[in-house]
Backbone atoms as SQL, in Angstrom:
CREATE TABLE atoms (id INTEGER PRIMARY KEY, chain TEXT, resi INTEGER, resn TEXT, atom TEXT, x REAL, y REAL, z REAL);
INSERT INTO atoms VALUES
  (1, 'A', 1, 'UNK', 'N', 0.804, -1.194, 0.000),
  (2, 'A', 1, 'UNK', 'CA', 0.000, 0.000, 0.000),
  (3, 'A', 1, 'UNK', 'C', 0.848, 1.260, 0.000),
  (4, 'A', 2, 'UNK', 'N', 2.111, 1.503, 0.392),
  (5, 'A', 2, 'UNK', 'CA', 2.967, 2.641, 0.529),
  (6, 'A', 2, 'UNK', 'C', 2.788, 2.876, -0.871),
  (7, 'A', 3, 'UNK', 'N', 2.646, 4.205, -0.894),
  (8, 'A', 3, 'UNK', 'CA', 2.812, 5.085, -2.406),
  (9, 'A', 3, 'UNK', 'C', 1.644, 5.325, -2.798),
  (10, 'A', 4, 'UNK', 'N', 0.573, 4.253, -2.496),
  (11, 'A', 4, 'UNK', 'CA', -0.789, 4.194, -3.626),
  (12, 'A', 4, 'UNK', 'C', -1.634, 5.900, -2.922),
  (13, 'A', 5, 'UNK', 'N', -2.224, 6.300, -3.669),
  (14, 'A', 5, 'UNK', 'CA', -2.663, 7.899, -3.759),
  (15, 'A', 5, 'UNK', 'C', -4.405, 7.455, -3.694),
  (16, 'A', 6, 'UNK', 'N', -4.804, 8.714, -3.024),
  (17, 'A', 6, 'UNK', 'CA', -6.630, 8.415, -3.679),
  (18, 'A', 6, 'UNK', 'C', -6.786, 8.039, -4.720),
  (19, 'A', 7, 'UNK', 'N', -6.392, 9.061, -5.308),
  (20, 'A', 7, 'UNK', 'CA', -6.223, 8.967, -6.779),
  (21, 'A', 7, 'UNK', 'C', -6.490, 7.572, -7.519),
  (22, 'A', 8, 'UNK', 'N', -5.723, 6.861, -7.017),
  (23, 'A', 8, 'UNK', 'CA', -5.376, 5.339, -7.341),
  (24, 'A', 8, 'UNK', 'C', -6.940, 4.392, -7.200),
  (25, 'A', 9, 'UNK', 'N', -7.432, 5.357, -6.131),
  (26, 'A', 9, 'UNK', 'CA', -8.241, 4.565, -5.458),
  (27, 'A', 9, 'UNK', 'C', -9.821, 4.863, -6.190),
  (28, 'A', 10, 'UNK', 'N', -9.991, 5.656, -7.541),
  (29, 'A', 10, 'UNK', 'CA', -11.025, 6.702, -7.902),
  (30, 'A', 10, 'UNK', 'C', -11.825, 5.274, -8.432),
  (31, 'A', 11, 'UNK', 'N', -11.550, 4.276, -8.637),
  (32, 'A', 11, 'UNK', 'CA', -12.895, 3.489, -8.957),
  (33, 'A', 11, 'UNK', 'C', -13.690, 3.069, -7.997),
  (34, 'A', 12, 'UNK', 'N', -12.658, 2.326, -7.410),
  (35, 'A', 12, 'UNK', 'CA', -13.314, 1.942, -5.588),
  (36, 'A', 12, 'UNK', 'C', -13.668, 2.195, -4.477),
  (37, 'A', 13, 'UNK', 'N', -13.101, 3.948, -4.539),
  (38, 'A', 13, 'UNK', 'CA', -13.742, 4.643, -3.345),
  (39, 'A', 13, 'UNK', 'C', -14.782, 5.495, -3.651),
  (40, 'A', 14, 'UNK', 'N', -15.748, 6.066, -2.636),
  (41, 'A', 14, 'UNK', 'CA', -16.337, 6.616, -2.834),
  (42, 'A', 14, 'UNK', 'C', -16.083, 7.931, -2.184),
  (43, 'A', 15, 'UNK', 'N', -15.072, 7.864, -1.294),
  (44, 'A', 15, 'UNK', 'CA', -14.032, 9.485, -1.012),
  (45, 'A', 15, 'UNK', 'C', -12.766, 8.554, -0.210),
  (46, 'A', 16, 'UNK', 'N', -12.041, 9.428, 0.183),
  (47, 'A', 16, 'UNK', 'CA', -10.634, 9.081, 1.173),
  (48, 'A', 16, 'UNK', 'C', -10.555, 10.110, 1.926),
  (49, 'A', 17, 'UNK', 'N', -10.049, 9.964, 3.091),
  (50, 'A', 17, 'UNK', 'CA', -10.344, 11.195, 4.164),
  (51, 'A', 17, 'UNK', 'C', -9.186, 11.410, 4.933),
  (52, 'A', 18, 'UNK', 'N', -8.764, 11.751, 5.597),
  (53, 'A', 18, 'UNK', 'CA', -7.062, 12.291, 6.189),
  (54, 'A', 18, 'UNK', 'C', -7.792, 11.522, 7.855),
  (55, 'A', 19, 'UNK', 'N', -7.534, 11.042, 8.770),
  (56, 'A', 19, 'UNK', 'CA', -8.157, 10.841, 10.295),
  (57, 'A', 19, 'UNK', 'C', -8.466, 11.920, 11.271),
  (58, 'A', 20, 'UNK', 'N', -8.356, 13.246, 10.464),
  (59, 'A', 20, 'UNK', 'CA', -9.670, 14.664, 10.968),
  (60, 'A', 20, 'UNK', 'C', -10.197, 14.402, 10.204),
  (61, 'A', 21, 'UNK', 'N', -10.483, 13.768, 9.172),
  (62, 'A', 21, 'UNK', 'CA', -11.637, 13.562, 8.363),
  (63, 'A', 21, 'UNK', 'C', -11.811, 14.618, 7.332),
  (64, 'A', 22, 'UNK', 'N', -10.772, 15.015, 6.718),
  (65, 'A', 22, 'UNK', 'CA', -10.518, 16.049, 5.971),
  (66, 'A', 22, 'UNK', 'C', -10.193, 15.197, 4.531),
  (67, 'A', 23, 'UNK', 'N', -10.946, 16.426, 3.388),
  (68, 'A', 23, 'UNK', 'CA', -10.325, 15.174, 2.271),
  (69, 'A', 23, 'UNK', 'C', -8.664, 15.332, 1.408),
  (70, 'A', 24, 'UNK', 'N', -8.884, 14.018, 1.202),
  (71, 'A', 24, 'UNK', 'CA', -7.519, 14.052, 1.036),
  (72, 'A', 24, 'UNK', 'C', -6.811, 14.263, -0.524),
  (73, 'A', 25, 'UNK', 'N', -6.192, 15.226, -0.685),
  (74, 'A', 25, 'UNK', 'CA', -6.343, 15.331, -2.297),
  (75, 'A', 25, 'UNK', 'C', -5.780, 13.876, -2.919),
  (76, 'A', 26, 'UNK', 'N', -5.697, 14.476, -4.558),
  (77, 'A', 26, 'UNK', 'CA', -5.922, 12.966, -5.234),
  (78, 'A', 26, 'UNK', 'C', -4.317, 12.629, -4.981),
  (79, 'A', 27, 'UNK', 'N', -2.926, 13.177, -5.345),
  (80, 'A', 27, 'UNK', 'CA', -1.656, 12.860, -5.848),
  (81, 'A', 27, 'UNK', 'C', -1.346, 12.570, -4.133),
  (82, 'A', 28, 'UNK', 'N', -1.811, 12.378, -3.026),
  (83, 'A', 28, 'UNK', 'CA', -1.370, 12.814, -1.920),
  (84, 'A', 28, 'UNK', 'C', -1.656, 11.059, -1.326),
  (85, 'A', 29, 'UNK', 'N', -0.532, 10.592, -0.974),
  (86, 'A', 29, 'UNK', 'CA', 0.077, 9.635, -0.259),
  (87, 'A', 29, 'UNK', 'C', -1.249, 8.637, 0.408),
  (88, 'A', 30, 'UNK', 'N', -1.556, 7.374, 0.472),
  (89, 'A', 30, 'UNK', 'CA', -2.609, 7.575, 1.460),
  (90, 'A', 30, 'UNK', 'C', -1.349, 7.173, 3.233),
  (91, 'A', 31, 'UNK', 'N', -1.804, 7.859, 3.911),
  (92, 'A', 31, 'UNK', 'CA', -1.148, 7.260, 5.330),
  (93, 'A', 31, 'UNK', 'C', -1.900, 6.283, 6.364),
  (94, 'A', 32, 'UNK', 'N', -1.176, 5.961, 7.711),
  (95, 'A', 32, 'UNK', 'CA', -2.002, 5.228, 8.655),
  (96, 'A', 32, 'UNK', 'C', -3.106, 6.225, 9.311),
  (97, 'A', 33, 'UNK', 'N', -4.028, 5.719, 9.797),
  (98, 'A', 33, 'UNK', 'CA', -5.351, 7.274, 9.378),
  (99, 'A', 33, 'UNK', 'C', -6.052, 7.276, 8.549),
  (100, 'A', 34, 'UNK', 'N', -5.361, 7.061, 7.457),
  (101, 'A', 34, 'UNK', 'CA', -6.573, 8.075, 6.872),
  (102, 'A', 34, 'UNK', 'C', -8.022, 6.902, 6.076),
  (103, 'A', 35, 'UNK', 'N', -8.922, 7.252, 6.507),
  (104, 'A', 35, 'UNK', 'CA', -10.151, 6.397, 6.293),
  (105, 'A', 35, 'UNK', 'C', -10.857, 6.364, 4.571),
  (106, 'A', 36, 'UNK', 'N', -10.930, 5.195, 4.153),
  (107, 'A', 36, 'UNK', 'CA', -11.287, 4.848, 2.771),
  (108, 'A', 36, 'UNK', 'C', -12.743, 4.651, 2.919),
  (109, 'A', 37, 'UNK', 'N', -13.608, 5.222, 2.231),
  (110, 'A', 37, 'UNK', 'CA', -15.053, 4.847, 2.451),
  (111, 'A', 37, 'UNK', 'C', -15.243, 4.092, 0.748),
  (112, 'A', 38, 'UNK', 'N', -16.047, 3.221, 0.741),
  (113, 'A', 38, 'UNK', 'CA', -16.326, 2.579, -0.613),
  (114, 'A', 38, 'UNK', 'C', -17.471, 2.403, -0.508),
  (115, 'A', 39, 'UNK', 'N', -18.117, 3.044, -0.111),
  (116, 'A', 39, 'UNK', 'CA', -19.957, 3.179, -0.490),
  (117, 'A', 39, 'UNK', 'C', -20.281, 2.916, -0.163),
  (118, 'A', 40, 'UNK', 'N', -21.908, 3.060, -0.107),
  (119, 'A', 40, 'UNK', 'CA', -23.059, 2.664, 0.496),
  (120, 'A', 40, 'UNK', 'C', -22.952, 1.084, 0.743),
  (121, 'A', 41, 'UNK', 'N', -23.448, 0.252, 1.617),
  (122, 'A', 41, 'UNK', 'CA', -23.099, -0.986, 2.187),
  (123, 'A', 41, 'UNK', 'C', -21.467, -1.543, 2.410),
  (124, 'A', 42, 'UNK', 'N', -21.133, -1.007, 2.011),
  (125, 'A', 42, 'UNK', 'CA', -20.094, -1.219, 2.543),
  (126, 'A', 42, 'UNK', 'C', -19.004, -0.548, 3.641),
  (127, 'A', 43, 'UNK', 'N', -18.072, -1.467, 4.598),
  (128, 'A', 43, 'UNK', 'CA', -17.815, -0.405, 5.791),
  (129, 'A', 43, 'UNK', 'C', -16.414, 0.236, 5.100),
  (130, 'A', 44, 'UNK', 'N', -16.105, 1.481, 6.715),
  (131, 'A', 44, 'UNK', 'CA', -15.256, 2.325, 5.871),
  (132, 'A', 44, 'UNK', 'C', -13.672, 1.291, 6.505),
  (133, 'A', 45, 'UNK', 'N', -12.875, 2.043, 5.682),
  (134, 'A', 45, 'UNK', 'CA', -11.223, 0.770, 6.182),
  (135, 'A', 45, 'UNK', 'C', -10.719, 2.274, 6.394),
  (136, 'A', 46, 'UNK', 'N', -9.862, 2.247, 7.448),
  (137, 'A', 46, 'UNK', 'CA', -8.636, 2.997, 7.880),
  (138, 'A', 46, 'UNK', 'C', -7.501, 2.214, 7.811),
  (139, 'A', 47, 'UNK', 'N', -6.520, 2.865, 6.747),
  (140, 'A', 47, 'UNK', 'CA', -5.004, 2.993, 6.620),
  (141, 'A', 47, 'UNK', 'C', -4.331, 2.348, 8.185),
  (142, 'A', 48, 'UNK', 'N', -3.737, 1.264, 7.597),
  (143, 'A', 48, 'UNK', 'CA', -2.494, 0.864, 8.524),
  (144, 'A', 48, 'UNK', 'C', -1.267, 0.700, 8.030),
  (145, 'A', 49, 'UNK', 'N', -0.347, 1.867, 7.638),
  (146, 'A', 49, 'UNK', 'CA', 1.127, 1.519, 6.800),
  (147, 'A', 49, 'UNK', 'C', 1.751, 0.394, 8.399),
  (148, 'A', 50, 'UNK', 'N', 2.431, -0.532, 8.743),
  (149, 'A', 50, 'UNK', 'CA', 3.226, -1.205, 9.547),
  (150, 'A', 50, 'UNK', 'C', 4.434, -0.055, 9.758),
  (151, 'A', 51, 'UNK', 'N', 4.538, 0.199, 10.699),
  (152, 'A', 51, 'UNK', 'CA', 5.837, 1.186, 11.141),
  (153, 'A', 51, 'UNK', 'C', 5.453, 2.419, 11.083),
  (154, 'A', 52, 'UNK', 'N', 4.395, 3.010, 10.406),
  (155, 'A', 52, 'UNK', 'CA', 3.937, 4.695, 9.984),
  (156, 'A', 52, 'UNK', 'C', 3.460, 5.622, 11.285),
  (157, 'A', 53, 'UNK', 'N', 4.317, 5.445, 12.348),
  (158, 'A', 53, 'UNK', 'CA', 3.771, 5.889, 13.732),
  (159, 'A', 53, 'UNK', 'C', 3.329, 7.402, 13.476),
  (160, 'A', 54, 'UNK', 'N', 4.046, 8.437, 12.717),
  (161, 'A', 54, 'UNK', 'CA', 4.217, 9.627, 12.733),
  (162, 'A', 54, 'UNK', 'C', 2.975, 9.829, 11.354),
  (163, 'A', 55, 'UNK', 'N', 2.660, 9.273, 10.961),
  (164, 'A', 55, 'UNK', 'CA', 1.379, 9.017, 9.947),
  (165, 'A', 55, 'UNK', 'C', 1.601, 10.001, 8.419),
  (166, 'A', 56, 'UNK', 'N', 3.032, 9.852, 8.259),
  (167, 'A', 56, 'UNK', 'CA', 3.293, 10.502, 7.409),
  (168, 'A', 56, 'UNK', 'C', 3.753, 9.935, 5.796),
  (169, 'A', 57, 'UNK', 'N', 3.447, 8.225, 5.901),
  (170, 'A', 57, 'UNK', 'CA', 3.640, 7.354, 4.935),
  (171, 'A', 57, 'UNK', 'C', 4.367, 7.038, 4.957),
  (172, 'A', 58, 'UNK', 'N', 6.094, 7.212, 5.301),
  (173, 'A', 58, 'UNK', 'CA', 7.080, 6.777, 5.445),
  (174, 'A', 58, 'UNK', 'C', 7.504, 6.126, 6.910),
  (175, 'A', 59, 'UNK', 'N', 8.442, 5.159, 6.617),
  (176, 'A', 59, 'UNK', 'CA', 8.532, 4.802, 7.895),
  (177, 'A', 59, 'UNK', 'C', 10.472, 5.039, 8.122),
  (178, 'A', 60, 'UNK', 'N', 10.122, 5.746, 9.193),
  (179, 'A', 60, 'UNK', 'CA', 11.993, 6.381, 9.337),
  (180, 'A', 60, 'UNK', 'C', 12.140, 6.209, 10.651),
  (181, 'A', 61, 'UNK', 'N', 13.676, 6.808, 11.220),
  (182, 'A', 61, 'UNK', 'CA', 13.834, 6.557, 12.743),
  (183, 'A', 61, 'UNK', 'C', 12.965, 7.451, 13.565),
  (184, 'A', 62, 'UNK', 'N', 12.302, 8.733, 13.193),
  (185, 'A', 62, 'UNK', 'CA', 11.073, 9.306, 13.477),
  (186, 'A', 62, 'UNK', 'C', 10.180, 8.050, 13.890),
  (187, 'A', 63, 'UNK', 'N', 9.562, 7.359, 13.345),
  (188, 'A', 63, 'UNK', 'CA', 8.746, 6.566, 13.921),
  (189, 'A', 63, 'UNK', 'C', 9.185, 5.445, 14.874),
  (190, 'A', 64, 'UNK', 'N', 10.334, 5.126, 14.924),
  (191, 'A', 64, 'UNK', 'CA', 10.936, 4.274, 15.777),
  (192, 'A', 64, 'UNK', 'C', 10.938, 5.465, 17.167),
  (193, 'A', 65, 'UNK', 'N', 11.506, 6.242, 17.140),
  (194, 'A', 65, 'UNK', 'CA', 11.519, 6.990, 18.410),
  (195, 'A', 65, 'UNK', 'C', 10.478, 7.432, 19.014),
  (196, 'A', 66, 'UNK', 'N', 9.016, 7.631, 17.921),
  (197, 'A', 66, 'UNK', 'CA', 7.327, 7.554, 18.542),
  (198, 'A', 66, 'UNK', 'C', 7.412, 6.444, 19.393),
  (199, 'A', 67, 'UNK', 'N', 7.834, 4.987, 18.922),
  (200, 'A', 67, 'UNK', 'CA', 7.431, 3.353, 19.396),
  (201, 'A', 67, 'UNK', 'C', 8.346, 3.990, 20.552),
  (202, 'A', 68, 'UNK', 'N', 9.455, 3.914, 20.360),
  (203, 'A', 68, 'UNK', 'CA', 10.132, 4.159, 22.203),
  (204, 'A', 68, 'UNK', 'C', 9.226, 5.206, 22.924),
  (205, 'A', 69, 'UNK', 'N', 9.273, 6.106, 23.006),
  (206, 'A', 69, 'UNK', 'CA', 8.685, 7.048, 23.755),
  (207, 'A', 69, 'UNK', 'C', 7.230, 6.469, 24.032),
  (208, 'A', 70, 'UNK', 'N', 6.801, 5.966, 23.144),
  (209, 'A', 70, 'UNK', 'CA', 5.302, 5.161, 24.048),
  (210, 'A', 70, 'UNK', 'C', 5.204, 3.775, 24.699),
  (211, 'A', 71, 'UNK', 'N', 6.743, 3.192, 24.836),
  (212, 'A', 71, 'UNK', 'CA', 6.387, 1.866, 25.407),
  (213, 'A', 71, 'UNK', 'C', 6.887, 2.335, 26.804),
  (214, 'A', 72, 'UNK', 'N', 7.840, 3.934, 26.903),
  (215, 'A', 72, 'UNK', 'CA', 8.404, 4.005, 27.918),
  (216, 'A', 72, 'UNK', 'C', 7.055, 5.226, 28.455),
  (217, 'A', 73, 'UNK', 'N', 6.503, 5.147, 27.830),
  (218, 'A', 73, 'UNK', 'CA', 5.155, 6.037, 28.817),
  (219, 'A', 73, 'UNK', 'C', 5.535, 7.963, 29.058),
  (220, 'A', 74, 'UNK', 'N', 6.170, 7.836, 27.787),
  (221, 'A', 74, 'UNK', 'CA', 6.906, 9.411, 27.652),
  (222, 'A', 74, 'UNK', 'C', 5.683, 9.863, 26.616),
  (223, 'A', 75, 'UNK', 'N', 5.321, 9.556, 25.866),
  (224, 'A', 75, 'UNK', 'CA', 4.106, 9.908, 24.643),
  (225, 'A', 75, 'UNK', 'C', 3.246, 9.040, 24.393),
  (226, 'A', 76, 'UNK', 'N', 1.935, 9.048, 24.617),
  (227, 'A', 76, 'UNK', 'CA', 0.898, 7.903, 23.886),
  (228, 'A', 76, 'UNK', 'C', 0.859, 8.160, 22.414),
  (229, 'A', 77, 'UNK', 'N', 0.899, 7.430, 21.800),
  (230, 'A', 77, 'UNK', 'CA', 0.823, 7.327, 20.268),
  (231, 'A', 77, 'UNK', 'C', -0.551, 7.281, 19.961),
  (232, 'A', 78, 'UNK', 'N', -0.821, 8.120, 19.041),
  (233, 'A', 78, 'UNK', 'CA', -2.644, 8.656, 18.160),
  (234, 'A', 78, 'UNK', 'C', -3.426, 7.024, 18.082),
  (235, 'A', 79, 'UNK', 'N', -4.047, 6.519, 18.560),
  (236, 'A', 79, 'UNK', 'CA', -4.751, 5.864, 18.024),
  (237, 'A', 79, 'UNK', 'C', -4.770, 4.935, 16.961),
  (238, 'A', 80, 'UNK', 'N', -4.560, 5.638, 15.870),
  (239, 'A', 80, 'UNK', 'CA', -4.656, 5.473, 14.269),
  (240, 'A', 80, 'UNK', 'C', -3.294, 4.995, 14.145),
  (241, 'A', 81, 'UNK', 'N', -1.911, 4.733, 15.134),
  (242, 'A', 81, 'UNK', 'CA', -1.229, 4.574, 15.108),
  (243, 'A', 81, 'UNK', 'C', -0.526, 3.278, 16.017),
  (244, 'A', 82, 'UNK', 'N', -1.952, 3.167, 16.460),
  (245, 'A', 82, 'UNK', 'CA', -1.202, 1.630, 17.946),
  (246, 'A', 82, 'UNK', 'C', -1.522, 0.466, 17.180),
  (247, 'A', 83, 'UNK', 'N', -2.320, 0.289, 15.870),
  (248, 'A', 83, 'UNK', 'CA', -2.064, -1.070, 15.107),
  (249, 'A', 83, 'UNK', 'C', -0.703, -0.899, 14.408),
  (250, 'A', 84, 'UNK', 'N', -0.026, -0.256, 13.622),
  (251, 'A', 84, 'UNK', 'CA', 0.879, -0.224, 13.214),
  (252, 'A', 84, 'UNK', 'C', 1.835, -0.193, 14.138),
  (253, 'A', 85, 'UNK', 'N', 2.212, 0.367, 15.116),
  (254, 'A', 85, 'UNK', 'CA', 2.864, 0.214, 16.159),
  (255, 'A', 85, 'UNK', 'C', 3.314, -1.478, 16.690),
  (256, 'A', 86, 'UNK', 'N', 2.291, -2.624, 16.602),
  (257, 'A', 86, 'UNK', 'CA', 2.312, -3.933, 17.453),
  (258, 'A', 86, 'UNK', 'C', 2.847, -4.275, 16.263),
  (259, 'A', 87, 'UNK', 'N', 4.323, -4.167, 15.790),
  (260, 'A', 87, 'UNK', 'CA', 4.666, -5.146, 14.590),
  (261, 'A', 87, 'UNK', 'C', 4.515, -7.108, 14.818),
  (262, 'A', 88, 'UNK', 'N', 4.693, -7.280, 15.906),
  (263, 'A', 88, 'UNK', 'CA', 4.749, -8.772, 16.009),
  (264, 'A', 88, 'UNK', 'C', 3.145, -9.132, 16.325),
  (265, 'A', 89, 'UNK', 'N', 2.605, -7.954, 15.821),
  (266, 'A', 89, 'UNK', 'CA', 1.119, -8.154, 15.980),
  (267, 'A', 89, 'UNK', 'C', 0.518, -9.327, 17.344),
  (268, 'A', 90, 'UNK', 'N', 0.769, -8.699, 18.713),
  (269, 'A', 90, 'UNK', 'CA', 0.689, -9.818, 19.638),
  (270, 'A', 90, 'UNK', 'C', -0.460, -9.226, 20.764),
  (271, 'A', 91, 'UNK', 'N', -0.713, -8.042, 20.324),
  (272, 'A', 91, 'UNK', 'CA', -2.036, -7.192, 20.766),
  (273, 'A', 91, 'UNK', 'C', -1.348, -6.159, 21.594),
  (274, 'A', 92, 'UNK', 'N', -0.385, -6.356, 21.830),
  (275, 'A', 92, 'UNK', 'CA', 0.483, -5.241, 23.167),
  (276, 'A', 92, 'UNK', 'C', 1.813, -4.819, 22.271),
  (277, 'A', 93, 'UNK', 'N', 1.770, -3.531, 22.936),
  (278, 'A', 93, 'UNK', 'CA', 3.134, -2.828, 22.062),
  (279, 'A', 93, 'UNK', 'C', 4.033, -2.738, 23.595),
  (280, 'A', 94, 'UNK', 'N', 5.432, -3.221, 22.835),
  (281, 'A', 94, 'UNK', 'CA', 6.418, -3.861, 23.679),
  (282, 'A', 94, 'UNK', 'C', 8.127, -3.812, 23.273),
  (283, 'A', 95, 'UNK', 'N', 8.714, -4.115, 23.733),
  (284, 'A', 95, 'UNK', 'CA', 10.088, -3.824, 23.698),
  (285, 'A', 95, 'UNK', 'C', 10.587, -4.805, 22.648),
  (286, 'A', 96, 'UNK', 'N', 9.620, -6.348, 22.142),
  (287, 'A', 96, 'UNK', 'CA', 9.509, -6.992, 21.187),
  (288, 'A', 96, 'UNK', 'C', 9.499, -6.202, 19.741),
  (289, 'A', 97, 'UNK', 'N', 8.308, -5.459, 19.948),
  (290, 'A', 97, 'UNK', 'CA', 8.092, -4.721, 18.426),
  (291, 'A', 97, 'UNK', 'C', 9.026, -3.901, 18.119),
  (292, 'A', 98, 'UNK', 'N', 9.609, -3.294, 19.527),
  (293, 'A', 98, 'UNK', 'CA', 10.726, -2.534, 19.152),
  (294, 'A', 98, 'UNK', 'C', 11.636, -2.561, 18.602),
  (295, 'A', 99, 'UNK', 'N', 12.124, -4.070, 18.927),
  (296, 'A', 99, 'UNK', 'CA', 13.223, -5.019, 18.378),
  (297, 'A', 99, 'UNK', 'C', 12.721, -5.318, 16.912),
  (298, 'A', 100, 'UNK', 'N', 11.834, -5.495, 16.432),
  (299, 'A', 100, 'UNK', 'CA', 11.145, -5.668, 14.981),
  (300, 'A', 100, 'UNK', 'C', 11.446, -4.630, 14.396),
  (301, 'A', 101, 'UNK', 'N', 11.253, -3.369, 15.085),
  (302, 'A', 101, 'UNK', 'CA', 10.892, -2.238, 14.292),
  (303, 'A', 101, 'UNK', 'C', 12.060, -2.005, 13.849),
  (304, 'A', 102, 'UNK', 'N', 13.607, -2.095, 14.647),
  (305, 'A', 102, 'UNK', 'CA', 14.461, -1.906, 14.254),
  (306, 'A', 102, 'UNK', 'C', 15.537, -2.705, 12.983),
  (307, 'A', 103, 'UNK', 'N', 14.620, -3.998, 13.201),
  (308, 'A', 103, 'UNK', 'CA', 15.564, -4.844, 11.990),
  (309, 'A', 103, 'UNK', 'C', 14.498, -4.280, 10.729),
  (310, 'A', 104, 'UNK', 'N', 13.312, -4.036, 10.876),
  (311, 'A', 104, 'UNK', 'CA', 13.071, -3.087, 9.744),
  (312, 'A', 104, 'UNK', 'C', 13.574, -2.014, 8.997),
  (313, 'A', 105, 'UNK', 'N', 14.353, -1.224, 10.026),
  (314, 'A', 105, 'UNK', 'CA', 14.789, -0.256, 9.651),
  (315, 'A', 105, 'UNK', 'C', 16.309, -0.688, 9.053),
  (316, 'A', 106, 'UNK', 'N', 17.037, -1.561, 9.458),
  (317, 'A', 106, 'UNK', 'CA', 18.071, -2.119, 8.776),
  (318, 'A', 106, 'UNK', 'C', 18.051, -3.186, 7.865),
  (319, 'A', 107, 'UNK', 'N', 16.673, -3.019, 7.648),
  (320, 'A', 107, 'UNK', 'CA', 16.156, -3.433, 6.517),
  (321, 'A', 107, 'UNK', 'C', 15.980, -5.097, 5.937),
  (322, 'A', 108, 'UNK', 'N', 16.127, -5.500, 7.458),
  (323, 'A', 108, 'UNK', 'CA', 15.973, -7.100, 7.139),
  (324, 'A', 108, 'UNK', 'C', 14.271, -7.286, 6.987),
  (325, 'A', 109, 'UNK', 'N', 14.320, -8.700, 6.937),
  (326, 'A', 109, 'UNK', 'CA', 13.227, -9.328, 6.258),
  (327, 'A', 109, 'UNK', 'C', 12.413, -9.702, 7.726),
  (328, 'A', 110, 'UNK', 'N', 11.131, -9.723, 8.030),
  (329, 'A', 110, 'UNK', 'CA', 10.657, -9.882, 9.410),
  (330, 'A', 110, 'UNK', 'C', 9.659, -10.686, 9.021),
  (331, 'A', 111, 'UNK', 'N', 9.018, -11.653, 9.951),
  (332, 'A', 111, 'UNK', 'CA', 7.563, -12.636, 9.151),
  (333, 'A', 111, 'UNK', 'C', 6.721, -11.894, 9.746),
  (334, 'A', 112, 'UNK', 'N', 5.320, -11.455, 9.481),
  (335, 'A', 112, 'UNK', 'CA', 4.572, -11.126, 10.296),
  (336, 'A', 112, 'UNK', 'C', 3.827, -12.484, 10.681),
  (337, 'A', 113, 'UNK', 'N', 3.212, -12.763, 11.251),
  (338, 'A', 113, 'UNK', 'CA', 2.033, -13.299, 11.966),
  (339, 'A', 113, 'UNK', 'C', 1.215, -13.173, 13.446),
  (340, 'A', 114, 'UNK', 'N', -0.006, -13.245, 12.843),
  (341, 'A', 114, 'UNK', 'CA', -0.705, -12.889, 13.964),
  (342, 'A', 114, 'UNK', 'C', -1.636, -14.239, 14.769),
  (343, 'A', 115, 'UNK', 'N', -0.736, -15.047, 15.156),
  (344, 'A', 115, 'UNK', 'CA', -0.795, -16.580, 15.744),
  (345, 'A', 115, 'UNK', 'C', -0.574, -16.229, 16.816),
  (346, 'A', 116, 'UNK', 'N', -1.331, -16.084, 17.993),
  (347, 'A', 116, 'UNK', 'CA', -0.451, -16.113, 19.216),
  (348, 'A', 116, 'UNK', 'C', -0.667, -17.538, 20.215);
């Protein structure tokens, strides 16, 4: 999903929204947040980039230092940001994910699963 734009999204959505609920123009990134509505009967999906703590589409040492500062109870992280946050997807954000987050960033290969 990194890169893909509303834009991208103009058959299947029926808007895209920023998580103030603001819309989101077309060439503009989608991030973690921001809510996809696809029409009538159907429900809306909010954006989860994995690592996008700072909800800015990219995932950098910026977002690694969000994950520290909220496992050490220095910053709660937005909401829209504590699924992406649990990389070992284990329901709790932990000194584990931290350890994930960082071989991400050095760019190794990580499995996800959500088996606990």
């Amino acid at each position: 999903l990194a890169g893909v734009t509303a834009n991208d999204l103009v058959y299947t959505a029926s808007s895209v929204t920023d998580a103030k609920g603001n819309a989101k123009s077309a060439n503009a990134p989608l991030v973690t947040g921001d809510v996809i509505d696809f029409g009538e009967g159907y429900k809306e999906s909010t954006v989860m980039l994995l690592c996008d703590l700072n909800m800015d589409g990219m995932v950098s040492t910026n977002d690694y230092m969000l994950l520290k500062m909220h496992i050490s109870s220095k910053r709660k992280l937005p909401d829209a940001a504590i699924l992406a946050a649990d990389i070992n997807m284990d329901g709790i954000i932990s000194a584990a994910d931290a350890i994930g987050f960082a071989r991400v960033l050095r760019g190794e290969t990580i499995v996800l699963s959500n088996a606990a």
